[in-house]
N, C-alpha and C positions, 0 to 999 in steps of 0.2 A: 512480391507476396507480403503479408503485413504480416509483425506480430503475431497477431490473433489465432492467422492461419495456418503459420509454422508453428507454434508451440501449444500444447496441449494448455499451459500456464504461460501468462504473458509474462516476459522477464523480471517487468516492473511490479505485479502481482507483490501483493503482502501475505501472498501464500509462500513465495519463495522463498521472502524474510524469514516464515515463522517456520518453516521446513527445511531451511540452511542453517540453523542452527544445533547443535547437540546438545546444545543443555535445554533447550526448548521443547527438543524433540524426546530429552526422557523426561519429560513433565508428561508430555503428551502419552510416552508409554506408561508413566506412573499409573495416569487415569484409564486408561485402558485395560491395566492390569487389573484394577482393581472392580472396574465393571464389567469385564468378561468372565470373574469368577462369579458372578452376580444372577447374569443371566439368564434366563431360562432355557435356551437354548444349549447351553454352555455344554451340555452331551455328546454336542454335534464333534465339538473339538475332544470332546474324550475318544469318540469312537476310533478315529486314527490312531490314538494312544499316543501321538507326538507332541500333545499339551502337557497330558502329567510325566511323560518323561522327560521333556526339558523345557518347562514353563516360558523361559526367556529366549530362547532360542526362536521360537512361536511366534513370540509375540514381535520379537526381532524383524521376523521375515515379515510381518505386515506392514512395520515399521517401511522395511525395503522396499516394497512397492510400493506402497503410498509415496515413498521420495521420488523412484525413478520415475512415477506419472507425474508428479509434480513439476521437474525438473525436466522431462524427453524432450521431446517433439513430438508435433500430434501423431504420426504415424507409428511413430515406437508407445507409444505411451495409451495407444489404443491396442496394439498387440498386447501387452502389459496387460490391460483390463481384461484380454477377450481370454489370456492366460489364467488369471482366477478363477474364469468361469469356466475351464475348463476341467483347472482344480477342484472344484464344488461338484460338477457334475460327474467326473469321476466318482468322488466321494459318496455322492446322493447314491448313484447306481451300483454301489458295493452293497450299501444299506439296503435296496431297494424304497429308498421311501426321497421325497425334498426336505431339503432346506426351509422353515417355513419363511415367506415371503419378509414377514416383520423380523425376523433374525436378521436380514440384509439389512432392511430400513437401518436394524439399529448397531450395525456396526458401523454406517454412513454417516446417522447422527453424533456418534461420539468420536469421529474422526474431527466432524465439525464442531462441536462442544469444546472436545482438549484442545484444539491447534487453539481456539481463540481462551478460552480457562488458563492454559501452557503460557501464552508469549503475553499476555497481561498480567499474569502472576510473576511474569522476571523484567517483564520489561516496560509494558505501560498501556493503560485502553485504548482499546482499537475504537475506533469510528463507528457508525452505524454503516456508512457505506461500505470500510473494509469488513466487517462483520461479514453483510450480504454479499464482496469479493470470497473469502472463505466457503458460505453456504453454495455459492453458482458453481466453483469448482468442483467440489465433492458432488453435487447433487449430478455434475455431467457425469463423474462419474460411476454412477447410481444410473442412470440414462443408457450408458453406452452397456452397463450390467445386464440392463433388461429391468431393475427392481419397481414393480409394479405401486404405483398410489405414493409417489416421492411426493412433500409438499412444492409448491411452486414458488415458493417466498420465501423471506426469509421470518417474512412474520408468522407466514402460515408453519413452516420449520418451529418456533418456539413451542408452540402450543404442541405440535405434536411429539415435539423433543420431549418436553412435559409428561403426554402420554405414557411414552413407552417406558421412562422414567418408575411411575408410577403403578402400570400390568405387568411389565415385563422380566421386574427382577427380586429375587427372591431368594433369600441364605439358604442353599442348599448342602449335601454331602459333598458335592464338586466344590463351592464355593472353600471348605475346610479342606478340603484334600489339597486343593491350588495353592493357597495360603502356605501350607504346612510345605511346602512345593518353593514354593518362593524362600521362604525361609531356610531350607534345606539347600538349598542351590546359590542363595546370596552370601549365605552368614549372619551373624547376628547382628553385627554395625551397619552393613547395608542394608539390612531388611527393618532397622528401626528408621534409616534414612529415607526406606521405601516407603515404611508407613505414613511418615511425619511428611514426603511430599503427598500423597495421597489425600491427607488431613488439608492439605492447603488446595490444593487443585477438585475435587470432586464435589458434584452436586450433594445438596443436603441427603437426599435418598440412597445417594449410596456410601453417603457418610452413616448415615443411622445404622442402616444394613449391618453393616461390618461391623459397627460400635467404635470407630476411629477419633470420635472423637474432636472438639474442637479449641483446643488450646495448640497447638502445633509450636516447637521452640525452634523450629525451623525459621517459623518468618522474619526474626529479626536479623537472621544470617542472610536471606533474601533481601533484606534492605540492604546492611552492607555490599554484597551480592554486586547488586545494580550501580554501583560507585567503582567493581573492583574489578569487575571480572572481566576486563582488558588486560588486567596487570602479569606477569611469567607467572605469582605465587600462586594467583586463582587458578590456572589452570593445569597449575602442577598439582594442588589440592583437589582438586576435581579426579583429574588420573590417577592421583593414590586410593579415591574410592572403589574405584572401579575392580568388578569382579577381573581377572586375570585372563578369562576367555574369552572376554566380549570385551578388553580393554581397546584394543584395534582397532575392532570393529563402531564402537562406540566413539572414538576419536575421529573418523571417517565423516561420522555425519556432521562435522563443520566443513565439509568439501565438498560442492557437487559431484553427484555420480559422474563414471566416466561414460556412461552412455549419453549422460547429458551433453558430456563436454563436447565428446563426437559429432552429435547431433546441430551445437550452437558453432560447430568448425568451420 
């Protein structure tokens, strides 16, 4: 059986690269965080109430699956998928109402936006062909979803990433409540660390949005950064940011899951 066939994500994939790493992978959450308080949608996650009670927590667990489909085998890693949908549908059938269709589109597009915005902002530009490796992955798994009118390309993905960019998101009461949320659950150091990645990784429109701003004094720490952070100091300085509850957990995504490792046994 080749590859292709046994893993959901082929080992060699530059998906794995930019999804094995933790520091990649909270750039990835940085921008997530900050365009899911954005969204128009963003009610959907209020109505469970388990976004404003533990913002990070949430967003964590998206985090988590997005790795173990990365990282499974296809057979687990399609259970994985048909598992969110059965999360959603629950959910839809409490409310009695759906999901609207482009709320999926555009959590599929910013998985794809941050992995490649995340691991070029710490470590260096991607290709055009890994680029379009990135969009094929997420877009299957947007396929195996069900998400109706995915683009087919990766060019046709820009324009429409563009889009929803532009309808979709909008400063709301949620957007300050998240925020005030964030800030409240980080502390003040992390949460100006939260901003100042934010400031470096997020498209212009959801930089305005927020008013985040574009001077970031982060970046010059990212150029040292990328010199350093093989060394014991960097990654002792990393773990002393880290919130206390997610510290673990956080250190975890420099290891493949163990579902994966089973799976490649």
């Amino acid at each position: 059986m080749s590859q292709r066939q046994e893993y959901f994500v082929a080992p060699n994939s530059v998906v794995r690269t930019i999804w094995g790493k933790a520091d990649t992978v909270l750039f990835i959450f940085a921008g997530a965080a900050a365009e899911f308080a954005l969204n128009k949608a963003v009610d959907w996650l209020y109505f469970t109430g388990r976004l404003p009670a533990d913002p990070l927590a949430r967003l964590f667990s998206t985090v988590e699956y997005a790795r173990q489909i990365v990282f499974a085998e296809r057979e687990a890693a399609e259970r994985a998928i048909d598992s969110i949908n059965a999360i959603h549908a629950a959910v839809e059938s409490k409310r009695g109402m759906s999901i609207p269709a482009w709320a999926y589109r555009d959590v599929s597009f910013m998985l794809i936006d941050y992995s490649i915005r995340a691991y070029e902002t710490l470590e260096r530009p991607l290709t055009l062909a890994e680029k379009e490796e990135v969009f094929e992955v997420f877009a299957r798994v947007g396929q195996r979803m069900g998400i109706p009118d995915l683009p087919a390309t990766y060019a046709e993905w820009l324009t429409a990433r563009q889009g929803s960019l532009e309808n979709h998101l909008e400063y709301s009461r949620f957007t300050a409540d998240l925020y005030q949320q964030y800030a409240r659950h980080l502390g003040k150091l992390r949460y100006r660390l939260l901003l100042q990645a934010q400031r470096v990784v997020t498209p212009a429109q959801v930089n305005t949005l927020l008013g985040l701003g574009r001077t970031p004094w982060l970046l010059p720490a990212l150029f040292v950064y990328r010199y350093t952070q093989h060394l014991p100091f960097s990654k002792w300085a990393r773990a002393s940011l880290l919130p206390d509850d997610y510290k673990e957990k956080i250190l975890r995504l420099d290891v493949v899951p163990t579902s994966a490792l089973r799976a490649a046994s």
